[in-house]
Backbone as CSV, one residue per row, in Angstrom:
resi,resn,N_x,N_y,N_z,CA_x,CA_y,CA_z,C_x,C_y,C_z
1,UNK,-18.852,-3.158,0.545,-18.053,-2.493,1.577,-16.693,-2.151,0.987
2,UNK,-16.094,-0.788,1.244,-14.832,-0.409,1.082,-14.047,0.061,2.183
3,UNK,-12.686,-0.761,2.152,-12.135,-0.365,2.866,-11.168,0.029,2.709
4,UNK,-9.836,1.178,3.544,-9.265,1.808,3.086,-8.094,1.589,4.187
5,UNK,-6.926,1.760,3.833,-6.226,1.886,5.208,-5.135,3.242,5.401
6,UNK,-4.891,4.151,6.645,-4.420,5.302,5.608,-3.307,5.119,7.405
7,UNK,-2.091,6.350,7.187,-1.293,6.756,8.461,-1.262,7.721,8.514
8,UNK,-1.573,7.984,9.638,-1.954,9.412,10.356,-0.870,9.995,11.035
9,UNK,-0.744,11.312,11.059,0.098,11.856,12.067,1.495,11.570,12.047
10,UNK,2.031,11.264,10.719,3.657,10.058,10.651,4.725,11.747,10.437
11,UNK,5.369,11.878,10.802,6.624,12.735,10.515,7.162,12.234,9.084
12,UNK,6.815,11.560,8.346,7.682,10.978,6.896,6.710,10.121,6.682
13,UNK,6.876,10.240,5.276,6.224,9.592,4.389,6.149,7.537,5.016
14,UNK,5.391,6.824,4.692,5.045,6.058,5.238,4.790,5.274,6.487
15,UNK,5.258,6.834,7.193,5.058,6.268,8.774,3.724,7.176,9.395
16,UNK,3.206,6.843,10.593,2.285,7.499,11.479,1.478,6.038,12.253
17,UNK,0.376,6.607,12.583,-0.675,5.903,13.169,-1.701,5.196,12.308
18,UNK,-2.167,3.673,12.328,-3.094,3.335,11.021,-4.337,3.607,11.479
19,UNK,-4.757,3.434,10.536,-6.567,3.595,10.954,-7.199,3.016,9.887
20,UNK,-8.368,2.103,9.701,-9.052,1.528,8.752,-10.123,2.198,8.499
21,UNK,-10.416,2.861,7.389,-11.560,3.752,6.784,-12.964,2.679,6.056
22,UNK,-13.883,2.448,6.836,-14.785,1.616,5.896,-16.272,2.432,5.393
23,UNK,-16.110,2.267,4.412,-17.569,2.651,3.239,-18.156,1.690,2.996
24,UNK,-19.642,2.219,3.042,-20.668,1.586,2.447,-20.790,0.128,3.179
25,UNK,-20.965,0.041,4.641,-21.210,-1.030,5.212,-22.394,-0.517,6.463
26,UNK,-23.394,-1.936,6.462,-24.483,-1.609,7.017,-25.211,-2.580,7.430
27,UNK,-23.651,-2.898,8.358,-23.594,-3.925,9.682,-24.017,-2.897,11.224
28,UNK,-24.351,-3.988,12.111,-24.591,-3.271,13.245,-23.668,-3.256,14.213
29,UNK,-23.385,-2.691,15.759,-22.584,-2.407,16.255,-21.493,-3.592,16.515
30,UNK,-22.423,-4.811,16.914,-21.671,-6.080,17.447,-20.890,-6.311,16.463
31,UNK,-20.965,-6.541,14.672,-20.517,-7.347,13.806,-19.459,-6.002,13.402
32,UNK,-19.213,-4.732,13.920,-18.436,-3.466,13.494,-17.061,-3.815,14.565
33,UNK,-17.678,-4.141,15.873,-16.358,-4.331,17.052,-15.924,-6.082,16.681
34,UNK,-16.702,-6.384,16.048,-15.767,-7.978,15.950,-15.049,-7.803,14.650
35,UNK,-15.509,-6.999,13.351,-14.418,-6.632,12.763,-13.177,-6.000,13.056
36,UNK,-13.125,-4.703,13.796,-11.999,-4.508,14.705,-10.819,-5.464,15.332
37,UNK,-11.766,-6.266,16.022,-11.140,-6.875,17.056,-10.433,-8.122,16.077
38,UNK,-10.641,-8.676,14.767,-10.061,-9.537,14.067,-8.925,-8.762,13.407
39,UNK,-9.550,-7.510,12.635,-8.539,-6.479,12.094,-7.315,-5.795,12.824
40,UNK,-7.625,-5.807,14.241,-6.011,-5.419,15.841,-5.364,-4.392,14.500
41,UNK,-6.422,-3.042,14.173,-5.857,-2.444,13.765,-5.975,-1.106,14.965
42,UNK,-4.990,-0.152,15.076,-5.399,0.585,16.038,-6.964,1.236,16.439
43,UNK,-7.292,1.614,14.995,-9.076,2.054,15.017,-9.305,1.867,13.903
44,UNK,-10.447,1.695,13.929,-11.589,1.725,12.577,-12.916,2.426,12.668
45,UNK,-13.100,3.595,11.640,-13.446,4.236,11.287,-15.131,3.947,10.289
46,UNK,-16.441,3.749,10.445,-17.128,3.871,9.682,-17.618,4.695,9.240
47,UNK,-18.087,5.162,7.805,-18.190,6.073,7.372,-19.745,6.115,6.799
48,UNK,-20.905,6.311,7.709,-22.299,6.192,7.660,-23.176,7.645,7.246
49,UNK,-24.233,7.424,6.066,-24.553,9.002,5.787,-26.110,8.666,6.352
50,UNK,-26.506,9.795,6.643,-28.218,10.460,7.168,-29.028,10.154,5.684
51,UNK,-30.067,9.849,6.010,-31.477,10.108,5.173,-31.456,11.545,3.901
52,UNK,-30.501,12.160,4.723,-30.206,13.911,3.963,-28.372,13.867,3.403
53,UNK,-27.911,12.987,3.309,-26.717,12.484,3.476,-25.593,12.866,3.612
54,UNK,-25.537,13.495,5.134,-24.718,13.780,6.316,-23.905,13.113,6.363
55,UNK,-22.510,12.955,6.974,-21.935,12.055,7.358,-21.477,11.568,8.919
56,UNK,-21.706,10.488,8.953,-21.548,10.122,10.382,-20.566,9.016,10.565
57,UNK,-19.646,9.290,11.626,-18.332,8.652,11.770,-18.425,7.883,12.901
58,UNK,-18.438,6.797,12.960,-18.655,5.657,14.099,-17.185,4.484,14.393
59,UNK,-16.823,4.560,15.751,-15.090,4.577,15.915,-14.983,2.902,16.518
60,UNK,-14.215,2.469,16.310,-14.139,1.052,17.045,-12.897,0.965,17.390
61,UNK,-11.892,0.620,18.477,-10.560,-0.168,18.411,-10.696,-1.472,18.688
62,UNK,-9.962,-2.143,18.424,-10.075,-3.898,18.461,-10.777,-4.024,20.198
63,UNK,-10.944,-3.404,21.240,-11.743,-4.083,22.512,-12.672,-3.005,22.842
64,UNK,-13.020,-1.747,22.062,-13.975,-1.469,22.168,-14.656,-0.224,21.469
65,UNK,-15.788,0.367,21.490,-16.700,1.259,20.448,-16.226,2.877,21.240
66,UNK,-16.104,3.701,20.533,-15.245,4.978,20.872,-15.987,5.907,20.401
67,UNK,-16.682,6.802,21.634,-17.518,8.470,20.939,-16.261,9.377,19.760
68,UNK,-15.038,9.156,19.935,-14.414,9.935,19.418,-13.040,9.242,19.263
69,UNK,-12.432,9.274,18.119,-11.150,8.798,17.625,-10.498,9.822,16.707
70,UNK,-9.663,10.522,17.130,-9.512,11.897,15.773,-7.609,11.298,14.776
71,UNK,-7.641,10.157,15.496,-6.791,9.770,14.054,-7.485,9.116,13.005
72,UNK,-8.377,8.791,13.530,-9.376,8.019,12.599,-9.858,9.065,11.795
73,UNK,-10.655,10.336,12.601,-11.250,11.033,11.756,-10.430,11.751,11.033
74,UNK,-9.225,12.292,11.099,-8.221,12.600,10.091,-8.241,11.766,9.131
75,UNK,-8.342,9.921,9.348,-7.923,9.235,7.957,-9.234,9.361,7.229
76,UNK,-10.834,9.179,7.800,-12.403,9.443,6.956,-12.045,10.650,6.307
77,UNK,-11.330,12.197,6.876,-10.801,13.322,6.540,-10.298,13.356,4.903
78,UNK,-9.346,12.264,4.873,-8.126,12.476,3.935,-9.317,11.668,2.434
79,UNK,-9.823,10.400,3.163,-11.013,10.167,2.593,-11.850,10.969,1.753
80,UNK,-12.280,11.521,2.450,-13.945,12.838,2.022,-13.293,14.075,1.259
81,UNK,-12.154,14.480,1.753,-12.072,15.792,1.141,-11.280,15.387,0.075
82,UNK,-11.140,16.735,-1.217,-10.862,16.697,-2.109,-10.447,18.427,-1.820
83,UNK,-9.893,18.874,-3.265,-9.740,20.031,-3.418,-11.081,20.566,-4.015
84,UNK,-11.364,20.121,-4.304,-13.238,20.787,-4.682,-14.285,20.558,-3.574
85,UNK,-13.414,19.968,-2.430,-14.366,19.987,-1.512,-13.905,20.266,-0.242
86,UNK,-12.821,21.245,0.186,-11.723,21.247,1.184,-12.553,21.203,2.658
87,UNK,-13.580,21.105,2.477,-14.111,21.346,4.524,-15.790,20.523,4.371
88,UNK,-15.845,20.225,5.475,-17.023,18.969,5.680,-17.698,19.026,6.885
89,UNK,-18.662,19.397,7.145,-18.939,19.100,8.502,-19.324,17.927,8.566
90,UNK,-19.275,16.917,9.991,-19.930,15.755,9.760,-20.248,15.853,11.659
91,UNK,-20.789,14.522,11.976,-21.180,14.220,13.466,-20.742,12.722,13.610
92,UNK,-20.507,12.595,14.971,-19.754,11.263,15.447,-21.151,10.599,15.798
93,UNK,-20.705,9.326,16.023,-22.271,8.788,15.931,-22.609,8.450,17.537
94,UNK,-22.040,8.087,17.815,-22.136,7.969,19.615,-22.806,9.139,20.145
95,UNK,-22.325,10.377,19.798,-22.937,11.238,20.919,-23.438,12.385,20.318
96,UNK,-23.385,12.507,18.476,-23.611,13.632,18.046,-22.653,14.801,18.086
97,UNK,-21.531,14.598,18.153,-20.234,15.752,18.147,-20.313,16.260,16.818
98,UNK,-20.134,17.662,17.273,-20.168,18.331,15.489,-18.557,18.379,15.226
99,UNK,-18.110,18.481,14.041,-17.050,18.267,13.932,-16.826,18.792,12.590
100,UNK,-15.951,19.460,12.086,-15.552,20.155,10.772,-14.469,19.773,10.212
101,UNK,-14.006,18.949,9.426,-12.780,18.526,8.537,-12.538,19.763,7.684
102,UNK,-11.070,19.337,7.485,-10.689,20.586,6.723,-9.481,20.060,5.952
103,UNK,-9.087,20.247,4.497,-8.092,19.824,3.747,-7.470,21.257,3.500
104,UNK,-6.030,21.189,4.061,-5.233,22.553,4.034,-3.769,22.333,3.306
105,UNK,-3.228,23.399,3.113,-1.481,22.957,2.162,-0.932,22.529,3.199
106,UNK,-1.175,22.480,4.421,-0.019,21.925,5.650,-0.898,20.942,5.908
107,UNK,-1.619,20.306,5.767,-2.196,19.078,5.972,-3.532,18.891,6.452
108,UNK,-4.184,17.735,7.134,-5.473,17.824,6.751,-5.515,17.638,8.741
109,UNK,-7.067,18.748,8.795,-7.122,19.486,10.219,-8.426,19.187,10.639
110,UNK,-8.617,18.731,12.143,-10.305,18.854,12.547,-10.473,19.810,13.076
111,UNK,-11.697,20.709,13.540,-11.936,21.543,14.129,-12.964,21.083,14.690
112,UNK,-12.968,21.207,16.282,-14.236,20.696,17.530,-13.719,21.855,18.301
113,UNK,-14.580,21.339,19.470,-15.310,22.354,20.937,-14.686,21.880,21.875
114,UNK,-13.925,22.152,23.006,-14.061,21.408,24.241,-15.292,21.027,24.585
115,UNK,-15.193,19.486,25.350,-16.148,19.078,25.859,-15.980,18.796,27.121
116,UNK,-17.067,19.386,28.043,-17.153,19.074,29.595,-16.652,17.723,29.942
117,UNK,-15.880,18.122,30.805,-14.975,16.823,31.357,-15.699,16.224,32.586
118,UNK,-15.376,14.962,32.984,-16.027,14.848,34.140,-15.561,14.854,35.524
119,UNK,-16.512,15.135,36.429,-15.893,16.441,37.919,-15.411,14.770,38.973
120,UNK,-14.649,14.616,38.845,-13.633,13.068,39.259,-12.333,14.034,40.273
121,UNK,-12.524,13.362,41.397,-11.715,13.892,42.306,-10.517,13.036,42.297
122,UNK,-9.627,13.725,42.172,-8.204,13.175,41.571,-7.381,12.534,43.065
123,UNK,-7.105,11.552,43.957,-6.721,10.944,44.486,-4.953,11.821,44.414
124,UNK,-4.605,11.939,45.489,-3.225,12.224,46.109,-2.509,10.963,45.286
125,UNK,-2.444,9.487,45.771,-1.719,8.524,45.109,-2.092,7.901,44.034
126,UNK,-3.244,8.377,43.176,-3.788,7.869,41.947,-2.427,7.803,40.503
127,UNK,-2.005,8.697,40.458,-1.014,8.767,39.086,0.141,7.758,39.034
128,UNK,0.209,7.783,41.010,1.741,7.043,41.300,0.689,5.627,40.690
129,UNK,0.292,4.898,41.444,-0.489,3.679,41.151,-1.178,3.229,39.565
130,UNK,-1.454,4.328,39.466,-1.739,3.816,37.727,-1.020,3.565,37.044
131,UNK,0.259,4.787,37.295,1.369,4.135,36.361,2.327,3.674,36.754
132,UNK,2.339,2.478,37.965,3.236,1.641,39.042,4.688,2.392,39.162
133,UNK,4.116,3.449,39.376,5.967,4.277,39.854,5.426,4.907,41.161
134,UNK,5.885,4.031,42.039,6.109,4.906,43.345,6.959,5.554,43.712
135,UNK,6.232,6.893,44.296,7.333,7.973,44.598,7.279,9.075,43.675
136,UNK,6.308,8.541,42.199,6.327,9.615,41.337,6.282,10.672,41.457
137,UNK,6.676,11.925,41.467,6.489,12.960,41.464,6.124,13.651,40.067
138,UNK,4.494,14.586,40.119,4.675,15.067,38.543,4.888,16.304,39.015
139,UNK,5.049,16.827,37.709,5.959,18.189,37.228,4.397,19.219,37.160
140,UNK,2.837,18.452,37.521,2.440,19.682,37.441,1.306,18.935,37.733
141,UNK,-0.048,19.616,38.670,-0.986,19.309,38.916,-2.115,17.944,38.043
142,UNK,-2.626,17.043,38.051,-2.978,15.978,37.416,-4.370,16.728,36.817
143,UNK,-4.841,16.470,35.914,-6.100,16.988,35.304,-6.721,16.461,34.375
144,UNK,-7.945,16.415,34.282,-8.741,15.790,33.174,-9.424,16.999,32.567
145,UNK,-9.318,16.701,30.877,-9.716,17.372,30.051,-10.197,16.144,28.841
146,UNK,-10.978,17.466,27.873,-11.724,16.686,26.953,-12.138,17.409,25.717
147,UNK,-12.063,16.924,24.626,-12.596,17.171,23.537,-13.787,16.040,22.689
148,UNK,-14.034,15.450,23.949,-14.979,14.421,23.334,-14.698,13.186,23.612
149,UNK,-13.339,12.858,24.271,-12.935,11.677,24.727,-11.905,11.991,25.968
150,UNK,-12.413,12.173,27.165,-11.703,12.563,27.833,-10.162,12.073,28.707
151,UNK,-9.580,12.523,28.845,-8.294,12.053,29.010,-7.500,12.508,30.803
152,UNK,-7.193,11.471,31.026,-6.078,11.996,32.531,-5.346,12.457,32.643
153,UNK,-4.662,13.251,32.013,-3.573,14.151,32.051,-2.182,14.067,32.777
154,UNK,-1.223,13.404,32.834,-0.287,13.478,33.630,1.025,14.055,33.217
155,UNK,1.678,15.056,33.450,2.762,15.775,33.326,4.228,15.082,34.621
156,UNK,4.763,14.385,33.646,6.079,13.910,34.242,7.034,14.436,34.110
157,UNK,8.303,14.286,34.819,9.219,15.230,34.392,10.484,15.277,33.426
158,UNK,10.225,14.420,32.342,11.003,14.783,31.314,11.246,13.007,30.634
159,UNK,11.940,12.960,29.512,11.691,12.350,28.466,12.100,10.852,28.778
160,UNK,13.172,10.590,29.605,13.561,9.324,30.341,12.700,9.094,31.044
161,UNK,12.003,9.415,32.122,10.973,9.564,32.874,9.566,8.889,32.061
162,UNK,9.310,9.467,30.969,8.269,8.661,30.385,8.646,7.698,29.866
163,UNK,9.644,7.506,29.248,10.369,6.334,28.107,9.998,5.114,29.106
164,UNK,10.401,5.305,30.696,10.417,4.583,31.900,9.157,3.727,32.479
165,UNK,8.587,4.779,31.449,6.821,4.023,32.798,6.326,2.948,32.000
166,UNK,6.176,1.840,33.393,5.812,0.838,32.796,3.718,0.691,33.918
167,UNK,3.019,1.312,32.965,1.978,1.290,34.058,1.030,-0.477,34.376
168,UNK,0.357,0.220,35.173,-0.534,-0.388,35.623,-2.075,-0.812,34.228
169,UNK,-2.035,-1.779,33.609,-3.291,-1.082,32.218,-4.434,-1.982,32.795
170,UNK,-5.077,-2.737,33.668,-5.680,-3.256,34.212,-6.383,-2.209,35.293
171,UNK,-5.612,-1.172,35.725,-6.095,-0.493,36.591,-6.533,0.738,35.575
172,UNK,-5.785,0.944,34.946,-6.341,2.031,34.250,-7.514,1.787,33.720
173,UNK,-7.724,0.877,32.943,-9.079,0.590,32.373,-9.827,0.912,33.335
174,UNK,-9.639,-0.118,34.932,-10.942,-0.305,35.249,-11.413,1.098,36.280
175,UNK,-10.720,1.775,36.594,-10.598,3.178,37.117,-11.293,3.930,35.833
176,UNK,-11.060,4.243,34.726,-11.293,5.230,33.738,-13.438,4.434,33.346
177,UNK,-12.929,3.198,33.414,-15.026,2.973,33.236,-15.444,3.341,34.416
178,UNK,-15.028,3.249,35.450,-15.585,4.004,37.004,-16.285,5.431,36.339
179,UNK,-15.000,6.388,35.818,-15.300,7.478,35.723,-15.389,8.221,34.370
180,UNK,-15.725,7.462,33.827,-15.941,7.568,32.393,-15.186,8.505,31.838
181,UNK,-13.437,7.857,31.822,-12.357,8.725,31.393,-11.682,7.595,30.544
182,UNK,-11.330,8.089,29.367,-10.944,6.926,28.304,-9.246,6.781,28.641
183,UNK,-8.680,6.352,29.440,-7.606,5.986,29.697,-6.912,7.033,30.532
184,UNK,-5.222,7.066,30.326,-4.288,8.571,31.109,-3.660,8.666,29.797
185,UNK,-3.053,9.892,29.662,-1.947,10.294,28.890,-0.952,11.089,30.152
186,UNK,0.066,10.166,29.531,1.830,10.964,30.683,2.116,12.334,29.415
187,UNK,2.946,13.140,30.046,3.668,13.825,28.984,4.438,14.758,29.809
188,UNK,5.480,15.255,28.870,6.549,16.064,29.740,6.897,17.216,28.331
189,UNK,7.418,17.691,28.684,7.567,18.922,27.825,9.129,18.756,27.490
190,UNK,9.781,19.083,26.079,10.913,19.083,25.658,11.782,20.142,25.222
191,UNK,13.185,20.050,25.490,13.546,21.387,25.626,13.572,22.137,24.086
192,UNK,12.980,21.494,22.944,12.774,22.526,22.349,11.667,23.191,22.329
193,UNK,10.734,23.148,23.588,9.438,23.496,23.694,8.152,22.956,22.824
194,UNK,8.367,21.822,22.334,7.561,20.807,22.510,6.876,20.316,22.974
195,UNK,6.153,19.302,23.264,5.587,18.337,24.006,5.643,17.009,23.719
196,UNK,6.143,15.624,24.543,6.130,14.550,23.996,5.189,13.554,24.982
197,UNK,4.499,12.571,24.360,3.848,11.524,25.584,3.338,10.675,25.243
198,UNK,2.839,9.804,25.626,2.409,8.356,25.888,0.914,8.209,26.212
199,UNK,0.335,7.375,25.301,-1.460,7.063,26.001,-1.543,5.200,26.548
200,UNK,-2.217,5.084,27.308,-2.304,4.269,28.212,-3.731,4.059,28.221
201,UNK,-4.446,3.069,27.364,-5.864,2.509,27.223,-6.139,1.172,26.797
202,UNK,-5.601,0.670,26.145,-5.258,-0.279,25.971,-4.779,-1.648,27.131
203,UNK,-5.875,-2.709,27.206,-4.892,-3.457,28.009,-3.585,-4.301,27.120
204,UNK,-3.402,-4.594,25.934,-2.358,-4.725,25.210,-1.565,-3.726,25.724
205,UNK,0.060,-4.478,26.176,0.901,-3.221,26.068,1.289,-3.139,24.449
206,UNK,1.447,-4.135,23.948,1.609,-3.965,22.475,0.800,-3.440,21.463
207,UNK,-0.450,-3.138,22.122,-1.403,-1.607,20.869,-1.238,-0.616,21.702
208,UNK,0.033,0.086,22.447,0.322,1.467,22.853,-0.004,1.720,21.594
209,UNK,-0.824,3.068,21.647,-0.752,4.141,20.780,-0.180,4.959,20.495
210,UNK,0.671,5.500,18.566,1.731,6.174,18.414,1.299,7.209,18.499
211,UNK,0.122,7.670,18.206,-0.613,8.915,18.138,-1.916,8.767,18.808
212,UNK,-2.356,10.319,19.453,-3.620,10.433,20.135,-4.185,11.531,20.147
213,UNK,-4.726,12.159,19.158,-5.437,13.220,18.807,-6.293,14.024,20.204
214,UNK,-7.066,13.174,20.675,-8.000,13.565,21.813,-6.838,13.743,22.735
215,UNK,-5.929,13.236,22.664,-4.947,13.891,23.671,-4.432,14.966,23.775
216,UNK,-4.237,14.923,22.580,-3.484,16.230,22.207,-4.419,17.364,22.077
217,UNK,-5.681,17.410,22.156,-7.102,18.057,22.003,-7.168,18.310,23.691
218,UNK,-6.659,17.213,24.678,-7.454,17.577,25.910,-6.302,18.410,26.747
219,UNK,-5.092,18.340,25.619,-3.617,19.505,26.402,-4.254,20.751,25.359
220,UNK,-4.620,21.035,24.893,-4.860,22.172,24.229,-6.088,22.992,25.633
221,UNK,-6.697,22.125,25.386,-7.773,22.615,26.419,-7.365,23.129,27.570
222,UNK,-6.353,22.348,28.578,-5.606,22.732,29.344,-4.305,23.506,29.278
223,UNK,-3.975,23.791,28.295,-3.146,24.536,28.003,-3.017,25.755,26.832
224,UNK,-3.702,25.753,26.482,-3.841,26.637,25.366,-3.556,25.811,23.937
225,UNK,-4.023,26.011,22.789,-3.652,25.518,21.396,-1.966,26.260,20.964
226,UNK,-1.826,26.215,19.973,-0.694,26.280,19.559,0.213,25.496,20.286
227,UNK,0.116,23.963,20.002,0.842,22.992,21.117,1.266,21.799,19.635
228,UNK,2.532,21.712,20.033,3.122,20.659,18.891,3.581,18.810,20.007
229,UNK,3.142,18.123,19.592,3.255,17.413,20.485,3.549,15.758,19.609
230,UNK,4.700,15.372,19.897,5.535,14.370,19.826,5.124,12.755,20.274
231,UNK,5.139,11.932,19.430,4.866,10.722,20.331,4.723,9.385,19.383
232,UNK,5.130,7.998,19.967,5.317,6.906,18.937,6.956,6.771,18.643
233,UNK,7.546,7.242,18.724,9.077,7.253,18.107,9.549,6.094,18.773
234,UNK,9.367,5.732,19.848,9.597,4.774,20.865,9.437,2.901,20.602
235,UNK,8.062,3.357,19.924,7.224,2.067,19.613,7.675,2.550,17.325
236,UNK,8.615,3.070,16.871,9.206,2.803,15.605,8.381,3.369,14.443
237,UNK,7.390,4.384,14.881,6.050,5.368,14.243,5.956,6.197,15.220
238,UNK,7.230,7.105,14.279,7.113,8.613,15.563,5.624,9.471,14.169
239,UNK,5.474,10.181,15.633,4.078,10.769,15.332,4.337,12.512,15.133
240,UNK,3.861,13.296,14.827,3.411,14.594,15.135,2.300,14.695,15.066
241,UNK,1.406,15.755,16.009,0.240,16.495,15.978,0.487,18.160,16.534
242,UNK,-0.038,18.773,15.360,-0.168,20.005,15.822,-1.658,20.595,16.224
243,UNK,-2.089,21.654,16.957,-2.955,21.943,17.420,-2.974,23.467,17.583
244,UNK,-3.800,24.290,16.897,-3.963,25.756,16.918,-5.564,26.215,17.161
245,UNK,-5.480,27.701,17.566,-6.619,28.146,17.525,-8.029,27.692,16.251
246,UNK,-9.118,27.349,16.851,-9.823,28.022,15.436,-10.601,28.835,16.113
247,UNK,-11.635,29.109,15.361,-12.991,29.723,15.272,-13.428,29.866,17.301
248,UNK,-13.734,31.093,17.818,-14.298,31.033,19.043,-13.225,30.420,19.863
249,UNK,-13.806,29.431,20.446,-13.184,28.552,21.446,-12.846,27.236,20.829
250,UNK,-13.243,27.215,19.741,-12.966,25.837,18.902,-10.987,25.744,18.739
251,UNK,-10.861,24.539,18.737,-9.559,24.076,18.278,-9.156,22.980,17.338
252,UNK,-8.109,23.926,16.587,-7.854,23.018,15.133,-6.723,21.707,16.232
253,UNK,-7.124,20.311,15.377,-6.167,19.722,15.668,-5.876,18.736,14.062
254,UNK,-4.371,18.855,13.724,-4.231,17.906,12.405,-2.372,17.609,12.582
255,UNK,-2.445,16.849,11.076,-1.165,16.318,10.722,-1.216,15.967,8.996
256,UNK,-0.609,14.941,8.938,-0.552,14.230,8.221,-1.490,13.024,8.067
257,UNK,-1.908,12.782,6.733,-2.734,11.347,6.243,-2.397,10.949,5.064
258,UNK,-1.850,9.905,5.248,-1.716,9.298,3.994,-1.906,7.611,3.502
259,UNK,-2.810,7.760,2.529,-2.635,6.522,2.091,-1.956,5.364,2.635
260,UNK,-1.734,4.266,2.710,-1.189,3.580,2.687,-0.149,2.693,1.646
């Protein structure tokens, strides 16, 4: 077994999001989430090939097994490609997501599909209660979107406002397995036309996540790509992710990976 550890998405050199890259292991699911869960690294990444030798990316965070992790797959990304080999298709192992890596001079990029979100009727006082601010008011209709890991969407109104929320993560969990929505993301928009925000999945408040790819995948969806979006600076691993058009309806989402 090899393992690798790389940071994703960091604005500067040794900072971002970690992720553990493992090769050549051919353990089964239980003995993959109890590595995780000893490792309390944000995700871990296996890196499993087909009979025809495909590659297949199978996601864990320390409390549980994930159809889709795209900081992870950025770090298998930084992994696999080479300059003799700049683009990869591979599939997630949970659900079969096709997925295209790509090694570029601005950094290393996935390209996926939106994926059908699920039809969850959004509660009048749901956002206030999840994220224990009563009275909340958001800055823009609540929505779920998805690129494979779907997300709650909440638009607050500006950067104190999120810095502020202290949610509910007991409810979130157990609301999001109801409806098979992998947590909320808050976010507010910044006046240099930006985007900055916060993911909320975790019952640790201390594994907030600095970066969240599928997040930033499920505001593209709802908002169009070409979306730069901010996050982690808070928790001392500020993040970037950018997100542009690709191919069709497909959307690039990347950053930075690097080594450790």
């Amino acid at each position: 077994m090899k393992i690798q550890q790389l940071l994703c998405f960091g604005t500067a050199p040794g900072g971002g999001n970690a992720a553990l890259v493992i090769e050549h292991d051919h353990s089964g699911a239980a003995e993959r989430q109890q590595f995780a869960a000893q490792r309390r690294q944000p995700a871990c990444v296996f890196i499993d090939a087909t009979a025809d030798g495909a590659a297949v990316l199978d996601y864990y965070y320390p409390h549980t097994r994930s159809p889709l992790c795209l900081h992870a797959t950025l770090a298998a990304a930084r992994v696999l490609l080479a300059p003799s080999r700049p683009t990869l298709a591979v599939r997630t192992a949970m659900r079969g997501q096709a997925l295209t890596l790509a090694l570029r001079a601005d950094g290393v990029f996935i390209e996926l599909a939106p994926q059908p979100a699920p039809p969850v009727a959004i509660g009048a006082d749901l956002p206030a209660r999840l994220l224990a601010a009563p009275g909340l008011a958001l800055a823009s209709p609540p929505a779920i979107a998805s690129v494979g890991s779907p997300k709650l969407l909440l638009q607050v109104a500006d950067g104190a406002t999120l810095a502020a929320l202290r949610p509910d993560l007991p409810a979130i969990a157990a609301w999001g397995q109801q409806h098979g929505v992998s947590g909320c993301y808050a976010w507010c928009r910044r006046p240099d036309g930006a985007l900055e925000g916060r993911n909320f999945n975790h019952l640790d408040p201390a594994m907030e996540d600095s970066a969240t790819g599928v997040a930033a995948g499920a505001l593209a969806v709802l908002l169009g790509p070409g979306l730069t979006l901010y996050q982690g600076a808070a928790l001392g691993r500020p993040c970037r992710i950018d997100t542009r058009a690709g191919a069709g309806e497909h959307i690039l989402i990347g950053g930075a990976a690097d080594f450790a």
